[in-house]
Residue frames as a rotation matrix with the C-alpha (Angstrom) as fourth column:
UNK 1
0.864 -0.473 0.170 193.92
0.014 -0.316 -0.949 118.43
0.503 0.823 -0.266 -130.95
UNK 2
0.404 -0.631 0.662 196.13
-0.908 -0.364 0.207 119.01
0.111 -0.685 -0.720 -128.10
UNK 3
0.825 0.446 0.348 195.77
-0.417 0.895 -0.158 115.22
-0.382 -0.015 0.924 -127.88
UNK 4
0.905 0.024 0.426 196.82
0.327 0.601 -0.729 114.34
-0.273 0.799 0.536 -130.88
UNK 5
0.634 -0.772 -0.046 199.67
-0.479 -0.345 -0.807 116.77
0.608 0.534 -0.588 -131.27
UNK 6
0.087 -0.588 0.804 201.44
-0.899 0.302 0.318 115.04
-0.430 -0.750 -0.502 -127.41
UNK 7
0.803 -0.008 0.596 200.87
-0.022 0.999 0.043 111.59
-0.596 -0.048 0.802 -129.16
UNK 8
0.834 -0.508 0.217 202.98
0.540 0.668 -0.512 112.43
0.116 0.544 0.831 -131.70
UNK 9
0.269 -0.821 0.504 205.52
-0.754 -0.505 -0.420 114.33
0.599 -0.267 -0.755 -129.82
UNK 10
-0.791 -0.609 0.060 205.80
-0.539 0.647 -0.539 112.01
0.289 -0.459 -0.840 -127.19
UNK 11
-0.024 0.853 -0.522 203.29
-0.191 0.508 0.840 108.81
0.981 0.120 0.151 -126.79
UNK 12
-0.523 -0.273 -0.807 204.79
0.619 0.529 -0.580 108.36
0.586 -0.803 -0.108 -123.07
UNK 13
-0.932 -0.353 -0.083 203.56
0.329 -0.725 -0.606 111.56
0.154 -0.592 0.791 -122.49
UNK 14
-0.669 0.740 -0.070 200.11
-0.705 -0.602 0.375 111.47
0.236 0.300 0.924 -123.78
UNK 15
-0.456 0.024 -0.890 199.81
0.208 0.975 -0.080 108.33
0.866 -0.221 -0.449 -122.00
UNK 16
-0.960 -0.187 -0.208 199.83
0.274 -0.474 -0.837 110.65
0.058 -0.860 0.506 -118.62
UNK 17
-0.794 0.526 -0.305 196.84
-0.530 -0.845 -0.079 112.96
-0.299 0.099 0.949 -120.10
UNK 18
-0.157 0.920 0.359 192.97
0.679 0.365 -0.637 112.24
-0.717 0.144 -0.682 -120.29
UNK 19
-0.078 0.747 0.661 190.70
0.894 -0.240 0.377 113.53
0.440 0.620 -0.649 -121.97
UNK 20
0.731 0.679 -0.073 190.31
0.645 -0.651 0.400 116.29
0.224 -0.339 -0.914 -119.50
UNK 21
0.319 -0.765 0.560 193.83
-0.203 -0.632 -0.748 117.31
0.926 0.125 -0.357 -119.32
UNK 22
0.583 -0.269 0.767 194.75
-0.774 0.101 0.625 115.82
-0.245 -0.958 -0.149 -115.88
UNK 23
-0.278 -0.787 -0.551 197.46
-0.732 0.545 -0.410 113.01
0.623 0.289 -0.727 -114.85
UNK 24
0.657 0.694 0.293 196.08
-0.734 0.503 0.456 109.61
0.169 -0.515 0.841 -114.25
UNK 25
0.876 -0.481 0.043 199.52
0.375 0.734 0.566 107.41
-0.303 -0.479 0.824 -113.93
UNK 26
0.520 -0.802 0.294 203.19
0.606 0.103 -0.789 107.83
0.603 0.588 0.540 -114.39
UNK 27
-0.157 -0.966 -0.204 205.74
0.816 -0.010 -0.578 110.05
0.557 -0.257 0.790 -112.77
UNK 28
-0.602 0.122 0.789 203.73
-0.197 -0.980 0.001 112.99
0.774 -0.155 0.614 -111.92
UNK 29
0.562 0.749 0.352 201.16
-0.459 -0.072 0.886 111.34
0.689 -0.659 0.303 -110.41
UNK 30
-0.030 -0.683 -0.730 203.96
0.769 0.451 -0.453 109.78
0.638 -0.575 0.512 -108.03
UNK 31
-0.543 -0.811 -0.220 205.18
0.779 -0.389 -0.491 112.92
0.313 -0.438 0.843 -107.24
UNK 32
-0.349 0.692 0.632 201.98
-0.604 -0.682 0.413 114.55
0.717 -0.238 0.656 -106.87
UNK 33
0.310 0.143 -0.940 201.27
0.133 0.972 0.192 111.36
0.941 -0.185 0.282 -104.35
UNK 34
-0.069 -0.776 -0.627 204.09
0.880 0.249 -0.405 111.88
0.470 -0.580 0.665 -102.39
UNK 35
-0.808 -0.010 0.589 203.83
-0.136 -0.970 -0.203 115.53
0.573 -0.244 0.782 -101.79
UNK 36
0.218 0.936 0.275 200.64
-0.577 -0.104 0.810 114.68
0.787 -0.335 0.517 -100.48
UNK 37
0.595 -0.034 -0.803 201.75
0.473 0.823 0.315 112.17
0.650 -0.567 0.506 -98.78
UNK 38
-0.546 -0.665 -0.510 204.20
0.732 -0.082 -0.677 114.48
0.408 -0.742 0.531 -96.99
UNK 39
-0.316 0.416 0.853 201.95
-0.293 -0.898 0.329 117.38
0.902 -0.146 0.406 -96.56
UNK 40
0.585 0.560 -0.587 199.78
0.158 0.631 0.760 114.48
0.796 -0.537 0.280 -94.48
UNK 41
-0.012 -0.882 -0.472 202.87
0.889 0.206 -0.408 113.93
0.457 -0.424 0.782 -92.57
UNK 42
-0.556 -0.546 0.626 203.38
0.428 -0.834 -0.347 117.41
0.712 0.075 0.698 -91.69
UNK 43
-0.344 0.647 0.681 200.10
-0.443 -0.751 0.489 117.82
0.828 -0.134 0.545 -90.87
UNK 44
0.577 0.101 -0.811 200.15
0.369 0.854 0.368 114.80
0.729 -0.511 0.455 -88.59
UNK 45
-0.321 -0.942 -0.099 203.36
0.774 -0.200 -0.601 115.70
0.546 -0.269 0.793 -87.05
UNK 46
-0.807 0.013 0.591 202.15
-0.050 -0.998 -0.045 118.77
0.589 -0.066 0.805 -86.35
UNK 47
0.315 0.804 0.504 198.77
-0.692 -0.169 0.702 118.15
0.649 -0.570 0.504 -84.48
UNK 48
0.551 -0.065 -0.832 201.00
0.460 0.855 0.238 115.18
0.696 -0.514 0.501 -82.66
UNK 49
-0.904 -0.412 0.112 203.31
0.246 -0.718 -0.651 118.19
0.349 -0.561 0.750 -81.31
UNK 50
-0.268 0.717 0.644 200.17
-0.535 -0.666 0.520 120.18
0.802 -0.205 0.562 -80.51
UNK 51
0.746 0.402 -0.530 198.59
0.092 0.727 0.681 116.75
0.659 -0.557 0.505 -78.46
UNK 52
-0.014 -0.953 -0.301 202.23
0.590 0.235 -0.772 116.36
0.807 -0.189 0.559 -77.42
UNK 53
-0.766 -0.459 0.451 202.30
0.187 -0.830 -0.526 120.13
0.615 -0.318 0.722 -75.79
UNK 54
0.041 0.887 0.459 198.75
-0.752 -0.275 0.599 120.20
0.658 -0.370 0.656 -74.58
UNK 55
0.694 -0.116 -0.710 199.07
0.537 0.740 0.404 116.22
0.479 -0.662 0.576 -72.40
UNK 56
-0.095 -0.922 -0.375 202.65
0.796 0.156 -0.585 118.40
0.598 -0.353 0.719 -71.03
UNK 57
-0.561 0.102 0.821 200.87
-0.061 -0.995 0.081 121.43
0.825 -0.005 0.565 -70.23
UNK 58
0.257 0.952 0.166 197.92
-0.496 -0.018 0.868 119.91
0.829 -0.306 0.468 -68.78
UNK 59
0.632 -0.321 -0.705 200.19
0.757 0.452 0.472 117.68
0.167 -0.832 0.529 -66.26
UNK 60
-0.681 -0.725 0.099 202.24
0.475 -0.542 -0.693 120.59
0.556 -0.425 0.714 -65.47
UNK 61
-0.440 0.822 0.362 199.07
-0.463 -0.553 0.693 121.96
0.769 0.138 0.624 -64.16
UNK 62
0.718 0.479 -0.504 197.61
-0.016 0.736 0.677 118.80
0.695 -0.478 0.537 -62.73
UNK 63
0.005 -0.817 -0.577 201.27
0.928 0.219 -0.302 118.46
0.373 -0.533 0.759 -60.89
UNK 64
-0.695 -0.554 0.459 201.11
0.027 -0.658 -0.753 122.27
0.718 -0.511 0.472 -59.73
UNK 65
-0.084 0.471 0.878 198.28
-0.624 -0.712 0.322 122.36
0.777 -0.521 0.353 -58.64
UNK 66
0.526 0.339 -0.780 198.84
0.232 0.825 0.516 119.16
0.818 -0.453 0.355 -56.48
UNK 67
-0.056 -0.998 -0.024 201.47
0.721 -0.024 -0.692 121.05
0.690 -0.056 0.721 -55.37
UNK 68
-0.451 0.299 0.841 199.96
-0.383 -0.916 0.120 123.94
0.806 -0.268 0.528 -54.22
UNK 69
0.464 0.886 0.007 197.26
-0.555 0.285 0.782 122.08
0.691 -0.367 0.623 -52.65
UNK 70
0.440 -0.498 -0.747 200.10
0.653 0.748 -0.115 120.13
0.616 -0.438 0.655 -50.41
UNK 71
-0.704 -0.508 0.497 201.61
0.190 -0.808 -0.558 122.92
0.685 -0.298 0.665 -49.50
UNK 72
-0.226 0.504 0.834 198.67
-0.748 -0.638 0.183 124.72
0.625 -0.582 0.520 -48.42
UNK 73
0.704 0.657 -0.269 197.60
-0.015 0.392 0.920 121.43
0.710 -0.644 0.286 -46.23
UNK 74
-0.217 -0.844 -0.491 201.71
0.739 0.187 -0.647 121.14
0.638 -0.503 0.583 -44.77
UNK 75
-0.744 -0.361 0.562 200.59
0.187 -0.920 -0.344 124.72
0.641 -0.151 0.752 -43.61
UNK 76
0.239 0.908 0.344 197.53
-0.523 -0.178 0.834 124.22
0.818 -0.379 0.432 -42.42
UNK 77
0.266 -0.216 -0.940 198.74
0.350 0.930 -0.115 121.26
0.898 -0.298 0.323 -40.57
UNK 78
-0.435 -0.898 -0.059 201.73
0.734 -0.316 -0.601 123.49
0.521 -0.305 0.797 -38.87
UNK 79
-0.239 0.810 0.536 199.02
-0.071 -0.565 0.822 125.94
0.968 0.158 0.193 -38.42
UNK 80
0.720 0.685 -0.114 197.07
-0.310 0.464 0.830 123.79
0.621 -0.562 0.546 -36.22
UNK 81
0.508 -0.210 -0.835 199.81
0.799 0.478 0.366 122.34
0.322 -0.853 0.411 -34.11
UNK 82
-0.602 -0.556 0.573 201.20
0.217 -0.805 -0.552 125.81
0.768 -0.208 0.605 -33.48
UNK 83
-0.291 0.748 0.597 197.97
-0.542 -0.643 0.541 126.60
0.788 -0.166 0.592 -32.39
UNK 84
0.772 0.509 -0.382 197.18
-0.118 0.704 0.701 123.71
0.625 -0.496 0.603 -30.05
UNK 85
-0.408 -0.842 -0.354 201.05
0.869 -0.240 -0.432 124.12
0.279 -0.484 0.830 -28.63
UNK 86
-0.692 0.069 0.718 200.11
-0.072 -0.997 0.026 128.26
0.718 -0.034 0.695 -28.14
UNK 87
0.201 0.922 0.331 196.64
-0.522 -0.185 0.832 127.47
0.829 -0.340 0.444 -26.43
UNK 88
0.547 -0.242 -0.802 198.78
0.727 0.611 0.312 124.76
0.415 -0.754 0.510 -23.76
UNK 89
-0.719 -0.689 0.093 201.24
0.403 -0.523 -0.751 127.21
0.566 -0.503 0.654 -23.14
UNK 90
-0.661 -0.074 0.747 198.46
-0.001 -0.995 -0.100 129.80
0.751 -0.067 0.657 -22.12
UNK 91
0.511 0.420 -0.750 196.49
0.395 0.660 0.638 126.92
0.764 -0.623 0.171 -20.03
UNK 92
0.161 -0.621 -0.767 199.45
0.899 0.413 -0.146 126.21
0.408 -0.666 0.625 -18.15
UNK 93
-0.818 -0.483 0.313 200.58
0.316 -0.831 -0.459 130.24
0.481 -0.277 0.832 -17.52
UNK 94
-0.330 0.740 0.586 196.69
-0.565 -0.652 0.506 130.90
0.757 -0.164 0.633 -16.40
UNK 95
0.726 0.464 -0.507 196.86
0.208 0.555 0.805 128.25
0.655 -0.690 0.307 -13.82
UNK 96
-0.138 -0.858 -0.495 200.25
0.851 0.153 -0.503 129.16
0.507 -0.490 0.709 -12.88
UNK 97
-0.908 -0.112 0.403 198.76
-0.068 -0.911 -0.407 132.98
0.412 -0.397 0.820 -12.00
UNK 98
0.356 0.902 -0.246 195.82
-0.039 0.277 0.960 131.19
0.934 -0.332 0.134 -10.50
UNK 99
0.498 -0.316 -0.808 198.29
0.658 0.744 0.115 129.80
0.565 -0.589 0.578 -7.77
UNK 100
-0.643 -0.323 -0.694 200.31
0.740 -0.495 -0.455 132.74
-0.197 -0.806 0.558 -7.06
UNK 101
-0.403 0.427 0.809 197.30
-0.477 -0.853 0.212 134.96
0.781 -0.300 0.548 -7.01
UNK 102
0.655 0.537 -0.532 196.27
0.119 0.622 0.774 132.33
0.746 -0.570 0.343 -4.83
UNK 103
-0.199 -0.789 -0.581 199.83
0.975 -0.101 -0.197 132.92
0.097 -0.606 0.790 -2.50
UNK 104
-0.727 -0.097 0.680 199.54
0.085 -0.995 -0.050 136.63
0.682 0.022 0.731 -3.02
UNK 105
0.170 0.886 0.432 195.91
-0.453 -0.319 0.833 136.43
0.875 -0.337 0.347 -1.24
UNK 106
0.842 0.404 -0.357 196.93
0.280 0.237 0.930 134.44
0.460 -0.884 0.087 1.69
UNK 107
-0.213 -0.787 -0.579 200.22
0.973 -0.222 -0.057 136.35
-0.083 -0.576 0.813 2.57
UNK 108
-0.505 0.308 0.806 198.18
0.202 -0.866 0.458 139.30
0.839 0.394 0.375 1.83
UNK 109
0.421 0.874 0.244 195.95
-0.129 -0.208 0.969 137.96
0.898 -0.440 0.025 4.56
UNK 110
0.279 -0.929 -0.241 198.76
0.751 0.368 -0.548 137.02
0.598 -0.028 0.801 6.38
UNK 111
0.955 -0.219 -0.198 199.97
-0.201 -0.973 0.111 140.70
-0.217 -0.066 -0.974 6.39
UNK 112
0.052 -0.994 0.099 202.33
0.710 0.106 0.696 140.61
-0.702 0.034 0.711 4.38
UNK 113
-0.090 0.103 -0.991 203.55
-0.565 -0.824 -0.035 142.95
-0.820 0.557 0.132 1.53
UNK 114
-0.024 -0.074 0.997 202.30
0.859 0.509 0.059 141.60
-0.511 0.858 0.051 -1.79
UNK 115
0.554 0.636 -0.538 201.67
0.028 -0.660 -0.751 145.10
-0.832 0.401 -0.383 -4.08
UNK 116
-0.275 -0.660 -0.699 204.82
-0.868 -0.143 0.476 144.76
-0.414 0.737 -0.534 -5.86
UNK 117
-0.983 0.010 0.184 203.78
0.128 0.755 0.643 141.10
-0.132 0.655 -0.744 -6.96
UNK 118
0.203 0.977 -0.058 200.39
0.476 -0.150 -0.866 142.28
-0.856 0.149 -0.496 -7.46
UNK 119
0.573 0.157 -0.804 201.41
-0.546 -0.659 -0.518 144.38
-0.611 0.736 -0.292 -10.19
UNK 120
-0.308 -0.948 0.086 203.28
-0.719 0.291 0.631 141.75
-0.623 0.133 -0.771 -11.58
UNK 121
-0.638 0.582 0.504 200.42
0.359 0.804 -0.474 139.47
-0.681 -0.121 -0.722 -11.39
UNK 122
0.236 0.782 -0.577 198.46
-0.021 -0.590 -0.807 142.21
-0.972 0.203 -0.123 -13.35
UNK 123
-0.114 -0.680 -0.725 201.34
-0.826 -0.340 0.449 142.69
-0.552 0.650 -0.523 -15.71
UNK 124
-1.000 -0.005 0.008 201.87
0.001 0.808 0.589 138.42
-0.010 0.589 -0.808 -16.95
UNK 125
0.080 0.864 0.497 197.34
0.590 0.361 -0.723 138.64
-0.804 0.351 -0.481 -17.04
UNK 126
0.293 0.307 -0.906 197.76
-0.451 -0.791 -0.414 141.31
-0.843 0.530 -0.093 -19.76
UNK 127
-0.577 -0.697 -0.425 200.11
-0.797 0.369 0.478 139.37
-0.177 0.614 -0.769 -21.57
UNK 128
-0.515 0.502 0.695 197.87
0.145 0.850 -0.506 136.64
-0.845 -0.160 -0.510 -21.16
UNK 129
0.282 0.952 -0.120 194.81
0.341 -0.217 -0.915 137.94
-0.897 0.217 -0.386 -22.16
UNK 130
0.261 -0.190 -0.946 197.11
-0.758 -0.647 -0.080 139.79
-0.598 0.738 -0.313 -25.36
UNK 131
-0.783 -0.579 0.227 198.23
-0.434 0.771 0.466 136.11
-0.445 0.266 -0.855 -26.38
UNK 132
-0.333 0.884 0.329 194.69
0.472 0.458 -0.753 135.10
-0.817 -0.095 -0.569 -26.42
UNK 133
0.585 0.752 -0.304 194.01
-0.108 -0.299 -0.948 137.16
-0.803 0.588 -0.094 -28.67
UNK 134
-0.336 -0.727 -0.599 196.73
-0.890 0.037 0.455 136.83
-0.309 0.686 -0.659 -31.11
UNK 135
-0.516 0.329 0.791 195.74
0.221 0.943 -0.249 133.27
-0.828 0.046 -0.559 -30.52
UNK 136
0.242 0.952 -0.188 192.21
0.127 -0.223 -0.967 134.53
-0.962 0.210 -0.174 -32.18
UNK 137
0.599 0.077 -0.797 193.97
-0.618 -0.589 -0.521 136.36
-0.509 0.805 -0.305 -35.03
UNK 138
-0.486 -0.822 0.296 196.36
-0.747 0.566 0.347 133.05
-0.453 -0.053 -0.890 -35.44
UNK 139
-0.579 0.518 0.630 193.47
0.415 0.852 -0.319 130.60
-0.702 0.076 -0.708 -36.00
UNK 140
0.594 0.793 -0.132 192.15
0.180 -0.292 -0.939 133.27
-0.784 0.535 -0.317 -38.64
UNK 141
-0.467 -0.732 -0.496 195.32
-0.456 -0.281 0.845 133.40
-0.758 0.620 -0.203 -41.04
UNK 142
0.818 0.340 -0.464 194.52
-0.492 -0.004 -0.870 132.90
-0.297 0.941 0.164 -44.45
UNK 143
-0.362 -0.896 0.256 196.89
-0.230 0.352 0.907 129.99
-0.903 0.270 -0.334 -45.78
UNK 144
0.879 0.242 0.412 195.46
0.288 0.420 -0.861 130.09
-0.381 0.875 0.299 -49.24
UNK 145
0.390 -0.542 -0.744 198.63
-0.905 -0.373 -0.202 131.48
-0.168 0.753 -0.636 -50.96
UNK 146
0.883 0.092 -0.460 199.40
-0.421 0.588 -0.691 129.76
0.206 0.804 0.558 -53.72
UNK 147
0.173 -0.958 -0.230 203.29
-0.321 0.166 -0.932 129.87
0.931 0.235 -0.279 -52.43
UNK 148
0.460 0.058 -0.886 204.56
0.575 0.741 0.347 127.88
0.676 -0.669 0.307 -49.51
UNK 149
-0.539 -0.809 -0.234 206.73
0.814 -0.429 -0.393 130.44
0.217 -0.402 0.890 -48.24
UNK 150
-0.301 0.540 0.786 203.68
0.021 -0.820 0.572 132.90
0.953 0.188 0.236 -47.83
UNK 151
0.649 0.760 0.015 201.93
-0.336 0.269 0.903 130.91
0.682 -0.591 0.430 -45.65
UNK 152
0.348 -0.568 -0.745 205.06
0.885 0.461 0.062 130.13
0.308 -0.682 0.664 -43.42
UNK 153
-0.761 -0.266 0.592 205.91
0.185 -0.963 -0.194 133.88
0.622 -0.038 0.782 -43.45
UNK 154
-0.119 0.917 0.380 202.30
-0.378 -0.396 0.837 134.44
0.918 -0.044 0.394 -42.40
UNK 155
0.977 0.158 -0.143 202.09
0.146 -0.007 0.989 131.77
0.155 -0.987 -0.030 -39.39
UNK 156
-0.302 -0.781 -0.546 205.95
0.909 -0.065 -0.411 132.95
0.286 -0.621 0.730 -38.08
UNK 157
-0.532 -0.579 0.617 204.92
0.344 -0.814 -0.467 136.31
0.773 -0.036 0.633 -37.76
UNK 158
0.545 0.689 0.478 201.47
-0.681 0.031 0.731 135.90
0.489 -0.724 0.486 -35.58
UNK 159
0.607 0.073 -0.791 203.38
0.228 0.938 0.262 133.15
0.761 -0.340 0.553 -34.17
UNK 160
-0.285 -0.958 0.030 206.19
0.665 -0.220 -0.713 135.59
0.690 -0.183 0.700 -32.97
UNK 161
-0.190 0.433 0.881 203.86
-0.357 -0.867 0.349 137.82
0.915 -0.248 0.319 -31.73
UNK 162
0.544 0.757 -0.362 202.48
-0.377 0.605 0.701 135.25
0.750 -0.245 0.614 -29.63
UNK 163
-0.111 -0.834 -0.541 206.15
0.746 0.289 -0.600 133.64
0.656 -0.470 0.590 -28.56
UNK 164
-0.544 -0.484 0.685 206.40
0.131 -0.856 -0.500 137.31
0.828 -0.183 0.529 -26.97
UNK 165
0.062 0.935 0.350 203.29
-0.510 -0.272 0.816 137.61
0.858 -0.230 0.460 -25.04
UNK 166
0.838 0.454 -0.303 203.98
-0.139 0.714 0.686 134.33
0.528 -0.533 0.661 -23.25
UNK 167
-0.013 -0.963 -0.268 207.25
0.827 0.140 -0.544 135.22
0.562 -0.229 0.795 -22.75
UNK 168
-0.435 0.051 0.899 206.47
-0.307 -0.947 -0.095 138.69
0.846 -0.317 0.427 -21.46
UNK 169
0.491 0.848 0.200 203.95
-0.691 0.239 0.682 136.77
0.530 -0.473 0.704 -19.32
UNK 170
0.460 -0.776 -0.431 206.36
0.836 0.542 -0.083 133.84
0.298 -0.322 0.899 -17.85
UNK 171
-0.480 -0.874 -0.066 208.67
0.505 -0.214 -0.836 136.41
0.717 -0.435 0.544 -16.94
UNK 172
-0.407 0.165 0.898 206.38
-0.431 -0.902 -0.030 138.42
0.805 -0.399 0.438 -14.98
UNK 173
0.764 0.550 -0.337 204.82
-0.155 0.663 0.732 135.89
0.626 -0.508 0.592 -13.39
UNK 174
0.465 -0.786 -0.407 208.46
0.795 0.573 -0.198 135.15
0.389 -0.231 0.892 -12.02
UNK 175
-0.593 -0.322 0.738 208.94
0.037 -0.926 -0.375 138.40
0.804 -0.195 0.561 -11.13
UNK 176
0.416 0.704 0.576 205.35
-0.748 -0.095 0.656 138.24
0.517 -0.704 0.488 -8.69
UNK 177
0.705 0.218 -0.675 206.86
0.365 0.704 0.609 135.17
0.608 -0.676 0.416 -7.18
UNK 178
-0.529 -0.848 -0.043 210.49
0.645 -0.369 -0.669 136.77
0.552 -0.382 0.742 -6.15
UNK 179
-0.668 -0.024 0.744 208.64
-0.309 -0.900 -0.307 139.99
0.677 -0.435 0.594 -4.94
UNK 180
0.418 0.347 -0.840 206.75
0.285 0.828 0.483 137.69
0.863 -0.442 0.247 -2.83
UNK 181
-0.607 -0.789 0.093 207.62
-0.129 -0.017 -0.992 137.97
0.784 -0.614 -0.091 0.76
UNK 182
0.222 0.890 0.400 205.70
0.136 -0.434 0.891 136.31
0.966 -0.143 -0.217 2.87
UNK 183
0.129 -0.360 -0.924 207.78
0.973 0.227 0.048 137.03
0.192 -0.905 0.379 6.19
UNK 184
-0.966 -0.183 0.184 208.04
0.147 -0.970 -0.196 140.75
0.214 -0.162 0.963 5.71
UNK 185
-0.139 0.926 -0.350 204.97
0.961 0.211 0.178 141.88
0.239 -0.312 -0.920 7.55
UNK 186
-0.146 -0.318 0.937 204.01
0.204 -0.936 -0.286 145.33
0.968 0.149 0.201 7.85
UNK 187
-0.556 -0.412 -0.722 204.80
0.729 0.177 -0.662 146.58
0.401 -0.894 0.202 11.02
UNK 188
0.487 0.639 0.596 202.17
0.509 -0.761 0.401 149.06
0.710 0.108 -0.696 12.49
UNK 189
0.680 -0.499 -0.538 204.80
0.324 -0.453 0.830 150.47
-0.658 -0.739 -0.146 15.62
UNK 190
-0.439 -0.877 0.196 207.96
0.750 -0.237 0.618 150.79
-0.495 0.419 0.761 12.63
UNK 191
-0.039 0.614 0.788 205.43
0.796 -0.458 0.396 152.37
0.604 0.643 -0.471 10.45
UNK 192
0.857 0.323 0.402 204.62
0.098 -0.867 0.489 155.42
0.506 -0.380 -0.774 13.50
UNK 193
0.514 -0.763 -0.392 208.02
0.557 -0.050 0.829 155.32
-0.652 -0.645 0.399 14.50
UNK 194
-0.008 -0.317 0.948 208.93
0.995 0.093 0.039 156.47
-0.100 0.944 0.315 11.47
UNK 195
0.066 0.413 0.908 206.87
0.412 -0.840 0.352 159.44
0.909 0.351 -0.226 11.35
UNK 196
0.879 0.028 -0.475 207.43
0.466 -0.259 0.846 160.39
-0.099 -0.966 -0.241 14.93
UNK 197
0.182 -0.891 -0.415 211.05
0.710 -0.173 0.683 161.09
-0.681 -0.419 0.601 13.80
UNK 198
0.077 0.310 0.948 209.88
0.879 -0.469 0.082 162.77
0.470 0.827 -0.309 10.87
């Protein structure tokens, strides 16, 4: 009936309409088309942004963490040749206080005066032996941080520690050679002359 009343209102219109009341050609179904057809669009669009943001995410990622991972080897690297530079230095300073405990003992035997470079000699082995260990706690740094500037923070300060030691050490050592003398000999007549006037 409904039918029959659109044919004769408008025949263009009852063209549109089935039997079931739906639109099988003409202008609506265009525009019911098209909407779809953008919705599609939209919905494309929209999971290409998503793909879009997830590939940019996932190489910002892939790219830090290459990053990171460079870092931490530049550090490790630096690390290591600190550490192999540190362990020559303290070679070289333990052979040098080989030698002048070696001088100390034969102007000792000598008869000369060595006690002041003896305690010198004592002094640049502490330092030694305190480098050495820094050394130890140097070759155990954690360079996992994530930042580059951690792990350079981390080996300057054991590294400073270290600088000191061998520098404390070097200078004493130079100190045992000045106080050296092996022409001063102890005199065993000045020595009871001494006390005689006492």
């Amino acid at each position: 009936m409904v039918l029959a009343m659109l044919t004769v209102a408008s025949p263009a219109l009852a063209q549109d309409l089935d039997v079931r009341g739906g639109l099988n050609s003409g202008p609506g179904k265009a525009r019911i088309e098209l909407e779809v057809k953008m919705e599609e669009r939209k919905a494309s669009s929209t999971e290409r942004r998503a793909e879009i943001k997830t590939n940019i995410e996932e190489r910002k990622a892939s790219s830090t963490a290459k990053r990171i991972e460079l870092q931490q080897s530049i550090a490790k690297r630096m690390a290591g040749h600190a550490s192999q530079m540190f362990s020559a230095m303290i070679e070289r300073l333990e052979k040098l206080a080989e030698r002048i405990q070696s001088r100390v003992d034969k102007v000792k035997a000598e008869g000369g005066v060595t006690t002041e470079s003896e305690r010198f000699l004592a002094d640049a082995k502490i330092d030694i032996e305190q480098a050495k260990t820094s050394l130890r706690l140097f070759a155990s740094i954690d360079l996992s941080a994530d930042k580059l500037r951690d792990n350079f923070t981390k080996i300057r300060e054991v590294g400073t520690e270290i600088k000191g030691h061998l520098k404390e050490a070097h200078q004493s050592l130079v100190k045992a050679i000045r106080a050296l003398k092996p022409g001063a000999k102890v005199d065993a007549r000045a020595s009871t002359t001494v006390q005689t006037l006492q």
